[in-house]
TORKOL-4160 file (C-alpha; in steps of 0.2 Angstrom, whole numbers, padded with zeros to 4 digits, m for minus):
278
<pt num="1" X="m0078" Y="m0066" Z="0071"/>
<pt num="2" X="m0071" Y="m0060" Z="0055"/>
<pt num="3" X="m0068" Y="m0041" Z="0063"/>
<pt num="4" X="m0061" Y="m0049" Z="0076"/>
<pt num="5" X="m0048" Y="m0059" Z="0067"/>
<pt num="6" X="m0046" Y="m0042" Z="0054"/>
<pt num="7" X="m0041" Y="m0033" Z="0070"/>
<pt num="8" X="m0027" Y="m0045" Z="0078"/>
<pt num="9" X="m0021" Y="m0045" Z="0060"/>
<pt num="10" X="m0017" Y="m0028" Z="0059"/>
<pt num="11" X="m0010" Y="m0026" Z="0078"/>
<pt num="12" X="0002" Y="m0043" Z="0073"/>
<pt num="13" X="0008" Y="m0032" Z="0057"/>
<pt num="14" X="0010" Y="m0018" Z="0068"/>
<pt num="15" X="0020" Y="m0024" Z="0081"/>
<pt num="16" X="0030" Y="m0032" Z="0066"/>
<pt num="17" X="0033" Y="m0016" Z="0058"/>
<pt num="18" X="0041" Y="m0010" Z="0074"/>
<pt num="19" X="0052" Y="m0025" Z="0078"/>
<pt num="20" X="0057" Y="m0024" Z="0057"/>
<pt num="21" X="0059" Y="m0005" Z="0053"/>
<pt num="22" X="0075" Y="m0007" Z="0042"/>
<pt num="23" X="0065" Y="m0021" Z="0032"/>
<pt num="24" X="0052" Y="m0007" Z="0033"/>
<pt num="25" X="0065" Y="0006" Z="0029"/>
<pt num="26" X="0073" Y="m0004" Z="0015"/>
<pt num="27" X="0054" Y="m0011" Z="0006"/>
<pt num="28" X="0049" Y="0008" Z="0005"/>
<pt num="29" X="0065" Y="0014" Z="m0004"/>
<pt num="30" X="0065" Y="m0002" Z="m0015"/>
<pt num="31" X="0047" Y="0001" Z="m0020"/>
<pt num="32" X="0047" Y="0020" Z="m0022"/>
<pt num="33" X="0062" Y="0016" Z="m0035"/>
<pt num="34" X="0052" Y="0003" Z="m0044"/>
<pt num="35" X="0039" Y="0015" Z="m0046"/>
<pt num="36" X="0048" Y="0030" Z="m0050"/>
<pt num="37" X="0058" Y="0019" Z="m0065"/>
<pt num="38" X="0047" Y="0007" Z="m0069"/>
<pt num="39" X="0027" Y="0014" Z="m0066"/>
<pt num="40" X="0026" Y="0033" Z="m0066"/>
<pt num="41" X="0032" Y="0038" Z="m0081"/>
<pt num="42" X="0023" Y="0026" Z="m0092"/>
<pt num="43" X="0007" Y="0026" Z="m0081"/>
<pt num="44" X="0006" Y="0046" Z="m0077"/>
<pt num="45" X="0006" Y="0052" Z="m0096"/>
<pt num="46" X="m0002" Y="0037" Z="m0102"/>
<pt num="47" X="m0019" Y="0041" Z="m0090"/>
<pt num="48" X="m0018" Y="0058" Z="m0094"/>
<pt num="49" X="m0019" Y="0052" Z="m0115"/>
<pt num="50" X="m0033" Y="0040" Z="m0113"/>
<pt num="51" X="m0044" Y="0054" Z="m0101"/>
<pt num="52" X="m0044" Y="0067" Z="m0115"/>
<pt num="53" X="m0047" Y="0054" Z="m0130"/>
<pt num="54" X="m0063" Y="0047" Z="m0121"/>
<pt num="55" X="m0067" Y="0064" Z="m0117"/>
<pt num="56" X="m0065" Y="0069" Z="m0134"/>
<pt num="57" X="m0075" Y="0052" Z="m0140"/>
<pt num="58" X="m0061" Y="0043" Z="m0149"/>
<pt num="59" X="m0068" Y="0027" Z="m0146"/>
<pt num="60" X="m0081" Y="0033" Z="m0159"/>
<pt num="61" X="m0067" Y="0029" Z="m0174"/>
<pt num="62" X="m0066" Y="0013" Z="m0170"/>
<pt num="63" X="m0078" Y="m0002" Z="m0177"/>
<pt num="64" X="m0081" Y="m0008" Z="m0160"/>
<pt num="65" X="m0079" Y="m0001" Z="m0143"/>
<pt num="66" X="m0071" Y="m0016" Z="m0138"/>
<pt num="67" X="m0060" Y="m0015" Z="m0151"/>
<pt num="68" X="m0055" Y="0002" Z="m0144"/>
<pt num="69" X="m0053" Y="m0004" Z="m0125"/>
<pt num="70" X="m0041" Y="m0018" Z="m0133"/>
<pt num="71" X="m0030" Y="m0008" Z="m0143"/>
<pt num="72" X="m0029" Y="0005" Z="m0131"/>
<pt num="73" X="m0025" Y="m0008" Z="m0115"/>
<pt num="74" X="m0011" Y="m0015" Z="m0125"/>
<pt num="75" X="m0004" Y="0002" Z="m0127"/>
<pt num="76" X="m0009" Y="0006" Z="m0111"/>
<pt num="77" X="m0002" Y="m0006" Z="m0100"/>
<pt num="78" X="m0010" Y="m0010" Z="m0082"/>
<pt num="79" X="m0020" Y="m0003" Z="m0074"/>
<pt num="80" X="m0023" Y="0008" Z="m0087"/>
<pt num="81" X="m0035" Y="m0004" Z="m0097"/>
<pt num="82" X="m0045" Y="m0005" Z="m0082"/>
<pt num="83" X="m0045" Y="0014" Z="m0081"/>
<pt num="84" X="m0051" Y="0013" Z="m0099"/>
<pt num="85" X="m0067" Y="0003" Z="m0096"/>
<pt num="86" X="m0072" Y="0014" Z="m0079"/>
<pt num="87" X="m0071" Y="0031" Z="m0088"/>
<pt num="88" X="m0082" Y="0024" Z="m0103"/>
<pt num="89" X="m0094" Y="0016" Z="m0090"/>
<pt num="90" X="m0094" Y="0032" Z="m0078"/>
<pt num="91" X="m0100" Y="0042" Z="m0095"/>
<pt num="92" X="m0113" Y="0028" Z="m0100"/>
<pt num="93" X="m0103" Y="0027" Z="m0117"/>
<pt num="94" X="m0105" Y="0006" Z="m0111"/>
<pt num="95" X="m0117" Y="m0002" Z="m0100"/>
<pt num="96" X="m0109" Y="m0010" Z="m0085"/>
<pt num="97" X="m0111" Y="m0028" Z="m0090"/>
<pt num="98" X="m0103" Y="m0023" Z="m0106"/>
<pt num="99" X="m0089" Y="m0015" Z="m0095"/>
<pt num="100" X="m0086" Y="m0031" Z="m0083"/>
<pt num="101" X="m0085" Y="m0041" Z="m0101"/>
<pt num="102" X="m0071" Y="m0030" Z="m0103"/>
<pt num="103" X="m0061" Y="m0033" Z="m0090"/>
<pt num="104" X="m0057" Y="m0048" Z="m0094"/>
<pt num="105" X="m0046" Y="m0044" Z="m0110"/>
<pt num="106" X="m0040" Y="m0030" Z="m0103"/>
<pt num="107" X="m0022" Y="m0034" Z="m0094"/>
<pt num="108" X="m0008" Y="m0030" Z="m0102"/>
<pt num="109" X="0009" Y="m0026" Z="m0093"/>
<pt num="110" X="0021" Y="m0013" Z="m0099"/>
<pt num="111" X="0029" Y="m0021" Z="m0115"/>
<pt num="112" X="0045" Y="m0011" Z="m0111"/>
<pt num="113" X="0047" Y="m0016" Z="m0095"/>
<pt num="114" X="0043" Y="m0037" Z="m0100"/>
<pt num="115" X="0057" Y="m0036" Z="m0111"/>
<pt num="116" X="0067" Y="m0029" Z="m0100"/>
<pt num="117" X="0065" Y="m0039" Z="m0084"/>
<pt num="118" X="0065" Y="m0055" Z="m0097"/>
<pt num="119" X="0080" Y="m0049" Z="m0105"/>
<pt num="120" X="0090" Y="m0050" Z="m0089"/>
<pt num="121" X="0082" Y="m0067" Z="m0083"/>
<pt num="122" X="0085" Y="m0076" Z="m0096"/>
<pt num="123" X="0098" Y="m0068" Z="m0106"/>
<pt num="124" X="0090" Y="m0074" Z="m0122"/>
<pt num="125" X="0080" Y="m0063" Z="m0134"/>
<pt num="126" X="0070" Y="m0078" Z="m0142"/>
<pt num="127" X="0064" Y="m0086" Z="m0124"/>
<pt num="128" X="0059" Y="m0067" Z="m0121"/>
<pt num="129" X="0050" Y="m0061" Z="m0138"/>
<pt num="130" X="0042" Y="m0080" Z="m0136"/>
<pt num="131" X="0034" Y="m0077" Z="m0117"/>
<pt num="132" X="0027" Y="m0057" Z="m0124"/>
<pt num="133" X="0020" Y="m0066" Z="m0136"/>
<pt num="134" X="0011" Y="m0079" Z="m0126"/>
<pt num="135" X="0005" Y="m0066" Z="m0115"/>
<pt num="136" X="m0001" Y="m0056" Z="m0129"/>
<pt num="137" X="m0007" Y="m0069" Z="m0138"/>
<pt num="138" X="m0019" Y="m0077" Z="m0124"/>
<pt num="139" X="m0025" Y="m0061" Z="m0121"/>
<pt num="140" X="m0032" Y="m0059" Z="m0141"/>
<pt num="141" X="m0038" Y="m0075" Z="m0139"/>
<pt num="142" X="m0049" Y="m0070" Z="m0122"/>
<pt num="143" X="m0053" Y="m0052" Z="m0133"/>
<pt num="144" X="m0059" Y="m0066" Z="m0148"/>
<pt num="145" X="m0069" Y="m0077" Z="m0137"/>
<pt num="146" X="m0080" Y="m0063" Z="m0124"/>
<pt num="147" X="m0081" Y="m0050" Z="m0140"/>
<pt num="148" X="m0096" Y="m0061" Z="m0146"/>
<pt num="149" X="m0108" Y="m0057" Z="m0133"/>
<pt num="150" X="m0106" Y="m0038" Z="m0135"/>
<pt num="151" X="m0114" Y="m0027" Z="m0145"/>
<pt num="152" X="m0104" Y="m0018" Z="m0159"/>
<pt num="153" X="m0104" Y="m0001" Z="m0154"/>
<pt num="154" X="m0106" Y="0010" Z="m0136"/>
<pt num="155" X="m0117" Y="0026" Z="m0135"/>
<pt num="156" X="m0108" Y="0041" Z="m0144"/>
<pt num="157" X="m0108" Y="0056" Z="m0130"/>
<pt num="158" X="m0106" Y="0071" Z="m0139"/>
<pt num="159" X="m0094" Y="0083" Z="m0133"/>
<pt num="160" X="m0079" Y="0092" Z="m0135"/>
<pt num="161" X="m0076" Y="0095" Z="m0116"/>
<pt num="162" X="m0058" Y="0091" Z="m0112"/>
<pt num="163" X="m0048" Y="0097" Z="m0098"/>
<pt num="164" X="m0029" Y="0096" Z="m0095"/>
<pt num="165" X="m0028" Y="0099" Z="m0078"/>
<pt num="166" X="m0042" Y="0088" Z="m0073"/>
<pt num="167" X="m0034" Y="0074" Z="m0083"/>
<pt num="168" X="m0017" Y="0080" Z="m0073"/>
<pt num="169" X="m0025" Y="0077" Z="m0057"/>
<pt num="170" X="m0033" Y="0062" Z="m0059"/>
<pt num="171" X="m0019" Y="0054" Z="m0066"/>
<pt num="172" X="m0009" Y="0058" Z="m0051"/>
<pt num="173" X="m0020" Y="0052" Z="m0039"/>
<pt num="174" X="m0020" Y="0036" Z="m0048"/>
<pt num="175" X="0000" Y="0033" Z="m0047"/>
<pt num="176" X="0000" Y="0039" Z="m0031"/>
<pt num="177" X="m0013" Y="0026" Z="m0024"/>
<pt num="178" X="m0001" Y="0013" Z="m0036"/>
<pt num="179" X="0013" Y="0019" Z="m0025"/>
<pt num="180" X="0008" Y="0016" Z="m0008"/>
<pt num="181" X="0001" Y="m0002" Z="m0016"/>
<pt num="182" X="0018" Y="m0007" Z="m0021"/>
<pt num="183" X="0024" Y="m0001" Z="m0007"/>
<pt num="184" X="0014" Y="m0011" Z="0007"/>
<pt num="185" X="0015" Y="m0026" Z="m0003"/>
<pt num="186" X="0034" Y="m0024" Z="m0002"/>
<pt num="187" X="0035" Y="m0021" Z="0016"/>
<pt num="188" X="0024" Y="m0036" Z="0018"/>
<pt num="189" X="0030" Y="m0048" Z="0007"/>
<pt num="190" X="0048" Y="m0044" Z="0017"/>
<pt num="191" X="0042" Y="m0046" Z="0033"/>
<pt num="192" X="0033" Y="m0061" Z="0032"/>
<pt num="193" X="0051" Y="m0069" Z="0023"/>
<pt num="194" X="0059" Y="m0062" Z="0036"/>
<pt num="195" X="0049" Y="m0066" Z="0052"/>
<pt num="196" X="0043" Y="m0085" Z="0045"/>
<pt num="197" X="0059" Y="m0087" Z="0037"/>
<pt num="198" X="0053" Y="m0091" Z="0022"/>
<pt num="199" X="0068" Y="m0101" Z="0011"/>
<pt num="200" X="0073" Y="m0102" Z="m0006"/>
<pt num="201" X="0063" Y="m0107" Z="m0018"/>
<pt num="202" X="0047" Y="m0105" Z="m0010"/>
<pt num="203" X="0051" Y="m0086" Z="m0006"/>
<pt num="204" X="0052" Y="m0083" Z="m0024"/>
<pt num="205" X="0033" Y="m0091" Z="m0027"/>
<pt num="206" X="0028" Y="m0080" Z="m0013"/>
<pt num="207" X="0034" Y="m0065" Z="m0018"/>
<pt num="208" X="0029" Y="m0064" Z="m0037"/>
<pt num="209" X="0011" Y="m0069" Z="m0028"/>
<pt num="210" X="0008" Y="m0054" Z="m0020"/>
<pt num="211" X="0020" Y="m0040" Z="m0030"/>
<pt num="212" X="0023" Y="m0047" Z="m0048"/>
<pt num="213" X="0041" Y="m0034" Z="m0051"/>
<pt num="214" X="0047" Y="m0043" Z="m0035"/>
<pt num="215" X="0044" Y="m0061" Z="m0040"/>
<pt num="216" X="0054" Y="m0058" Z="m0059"/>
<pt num="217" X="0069" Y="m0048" Z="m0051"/>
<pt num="218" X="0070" Y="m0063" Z="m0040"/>
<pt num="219" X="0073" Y="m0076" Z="m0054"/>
<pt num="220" X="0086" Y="m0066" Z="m0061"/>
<pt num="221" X="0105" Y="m0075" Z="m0060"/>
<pt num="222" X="0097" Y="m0090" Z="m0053"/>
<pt num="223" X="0095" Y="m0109" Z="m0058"/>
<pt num="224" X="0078" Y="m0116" Z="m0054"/>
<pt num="225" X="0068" Y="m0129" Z="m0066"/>
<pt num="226" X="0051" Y="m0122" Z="m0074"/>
<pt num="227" X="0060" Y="m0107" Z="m0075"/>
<pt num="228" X="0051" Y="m0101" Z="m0091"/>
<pt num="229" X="0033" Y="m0106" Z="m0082"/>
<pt num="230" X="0036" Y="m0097" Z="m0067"/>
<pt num="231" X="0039" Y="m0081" Z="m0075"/>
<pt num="232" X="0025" Y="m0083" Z="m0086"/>
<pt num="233" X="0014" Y="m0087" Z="m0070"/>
<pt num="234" X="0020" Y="m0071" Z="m0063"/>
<pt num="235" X="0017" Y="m0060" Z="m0078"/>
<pt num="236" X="0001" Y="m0067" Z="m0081"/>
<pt num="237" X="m0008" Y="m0067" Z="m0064"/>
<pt num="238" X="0000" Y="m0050" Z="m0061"/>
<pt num="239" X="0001" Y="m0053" Z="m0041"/>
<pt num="240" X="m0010" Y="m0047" Z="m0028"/>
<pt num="241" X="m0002" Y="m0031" Z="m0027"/>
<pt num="242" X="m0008" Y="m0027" Z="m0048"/>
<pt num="243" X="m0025" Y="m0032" Z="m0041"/>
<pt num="244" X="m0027" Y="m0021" Z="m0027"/>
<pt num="245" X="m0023" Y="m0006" Z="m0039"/>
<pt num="246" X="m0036" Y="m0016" Z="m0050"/>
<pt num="247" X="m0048" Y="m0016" Z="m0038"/>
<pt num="248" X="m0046" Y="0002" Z="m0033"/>
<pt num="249" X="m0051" Y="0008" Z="m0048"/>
<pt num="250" X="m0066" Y="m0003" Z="m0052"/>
<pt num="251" X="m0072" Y="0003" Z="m0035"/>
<pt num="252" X="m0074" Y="0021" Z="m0044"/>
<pt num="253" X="m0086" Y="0016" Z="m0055"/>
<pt num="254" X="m0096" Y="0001" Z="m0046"/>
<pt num="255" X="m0088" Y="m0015" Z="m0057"/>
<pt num="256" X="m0084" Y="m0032" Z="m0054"/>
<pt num="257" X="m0068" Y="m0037" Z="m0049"/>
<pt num="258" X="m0073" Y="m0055" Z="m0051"/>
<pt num="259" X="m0072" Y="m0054" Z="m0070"/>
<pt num="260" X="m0054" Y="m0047" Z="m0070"/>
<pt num="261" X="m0048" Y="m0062" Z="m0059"/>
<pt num="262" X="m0058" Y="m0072" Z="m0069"/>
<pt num="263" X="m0047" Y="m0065" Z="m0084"/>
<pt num="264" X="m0033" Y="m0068" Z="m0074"/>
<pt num="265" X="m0034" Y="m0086" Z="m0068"/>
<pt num="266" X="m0039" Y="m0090" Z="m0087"/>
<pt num="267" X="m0025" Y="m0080" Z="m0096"/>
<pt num="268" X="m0013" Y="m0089" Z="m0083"/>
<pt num="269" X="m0019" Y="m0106" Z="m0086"/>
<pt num="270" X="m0017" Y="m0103" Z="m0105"/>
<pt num="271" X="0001" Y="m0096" Z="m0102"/>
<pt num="272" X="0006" Y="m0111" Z="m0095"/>
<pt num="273" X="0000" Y="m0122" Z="m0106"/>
<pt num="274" X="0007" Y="m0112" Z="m0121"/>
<pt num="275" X="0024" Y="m0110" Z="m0113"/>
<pt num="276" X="0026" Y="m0129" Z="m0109"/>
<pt num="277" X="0022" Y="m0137" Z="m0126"/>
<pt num="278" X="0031" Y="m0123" Z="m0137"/>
C-alpha cells in the first residue's frame, strides 16, 4: 500500500511539473542563486578544512572530542557539523553511539548569512544579534547537557595521510547533492502554493517548513504578529530541505537521524521560549 501511494505520488508531481514549468523554470534559477551566494562558498572550502584537519588528527588538541565537533560545527555551519561526526565515526576516532550523541549539538547555520537575512527582516541590529544568540545559546546548552554521558576523549588514529584532491572531491559531491536538495524543495514548495493556492500567511509557514532560506526572505518587508518567533522557529528547525541534506550524509556512515531531529525539535522549543520572555 505504502509503494502504491509512493508511486501515484510521484506521477501527480510529474504531471505537475509539466503543467508548471515556468514555476519549475523560475525555482531552479532561484535556488541555484541561493546556493551559489549563500551555500557554496562557505560550505565547499569549509568541507575541504575540516577533511584534512581530522585526517591530520586535530581533534587530538582538544580536551574532549566533543569539544572539538562543537567548536568546529559553530565554525562550520550546516551540514558541515554533521559532516564532522561521520568522518570521525568512518575512522573509528568515536564509536557510533558517541557520534549519534553528537548530532544533537551539532546545527549551526552560517552566522554570516543569519545576520544577514535578520538584518533585512527586521531592520534592527539588537532583535538580530538577540535571535544569533538564542540560537547559539540553546545550542551550548544541549552541547552542556548530552556532553555528560561521553567519555572524554575519542581514539587517536595516527597518521599524517592527507590528500587535497580527495578532500576536493568530496567536498564537491557534498554541495552538489545540497544543490539539487534545495533545488527540489524549491520547485515543490512553489508548486504545491501554486496548484493548492496556498494564501498569505500560511504560505510563509509552509515554506520556511520544507526550505529554511525561503521561509526568512519571505518575512522580509512584511507585517505579521510573532514575527520574531517565526523566524526563530525557522532558523532553528532548519526546514526539511536542511534535513534531507542531513540525512544524506548520516546515510554515509550508518547514523541515526533521529537524534538530529531530536536536537532539532528541542533546540526549537527552547528558541521559542527564549525569544518570547526576553
Amino acid at each position: 500500500m505504502k509503494r502504491k501511494i509512493t508511486i501515484l505520488l510521484i506521477m501527480t508531481f510529474i504531471i505537475l511539473i509539466f503543467k508548471n514549468y515556468e514555476i519549475v523554470l523560475k525555482s531552479t534559477l532561484e535556488a541555484t542563486s541561493i546556493w551559489l551566494n549563500k551555500v557554496f562558498p562557505y560550505l565547499f572550502i569549509m568541507i575541504i578544512i575540516q577533511d584534512l584537519l581530522i585526517n591530520l588528527n586535530f581533534s587530538s588538541y582538544f580536551k574532549s572530542t566533543a569539544l572539538y565537533i562543537f567548536i568546529m560545527s559553530l565554525l562550520s555551519g550546516t551540514p558541515s557539523g554533521t559532516y564532522i561526526v561521520s568522518k570521525l565515526k568512518n575512522q573509528n576516532i568515536i564509536t557510533k553511539e558517541y557520534a549519534n550523541t553528537c548530532l544533537i549539538f551539532t546545527y549551526f547555520a552560517n552566522p554570516l548569512f543569519l545576520y544577514t537575512i535578520l538584518n533585512n527582516i527586521f531592520k534592527n541590529k539588537l532583535i538580530t544579534i538577540k535571535l544569533i544568540l538564542i540560537l547559539y545559546l540553546t545550542n551550548l546548552l544541549l552541547y552542556l547537557f548530552y556532553k555528560k554521558n561521553l567519555p572524554s576523549k575519542g581514539k587517536s588514529i595516527n597518521t599524517n595521510d592527507i590528500n587535497l584532491s580527495t578532500s576536493i572531491k568530496t567536498s564537491i559531491n557534498t554541495t552538489i547533492t545540497i544543490l539539487g536538495v534545495i533545488t527540489f524543495y524549491l520547485i515543490l514548495s512553489n508548486i504545491i502554493i501554486s496548484e493548492f493556492r496556498i494564501i498569505y500567511p500560511f504560505n510563509i509557514f509552509f515554506k520556511g517548513f520544507l526550505e529554511m532560506t525561503q521561509g526568512l526572505t519571505s518575512l522580509i518587508n512584511i507585517n505579521i504578529k510573532f514575527k520574531e518567533v517565526i523566524a526563530i522557529t525557522f532558523i532553528s528547525f532548519g526546514g526539511l530541505s536542511i534535513h534531507t541534506q542531513v540525512s544524506y550524509i548520516l546515510n554515509e556512515s550508518d547514523l541515526s537521524y533521529k537524534h538530529f531531529l531530536k536536537g532539532r525539535i528541542i533546540q526549537t522549543i527552547l528558541s521559542i521560549i527564549l525569544t518570547i520572555i526576553t
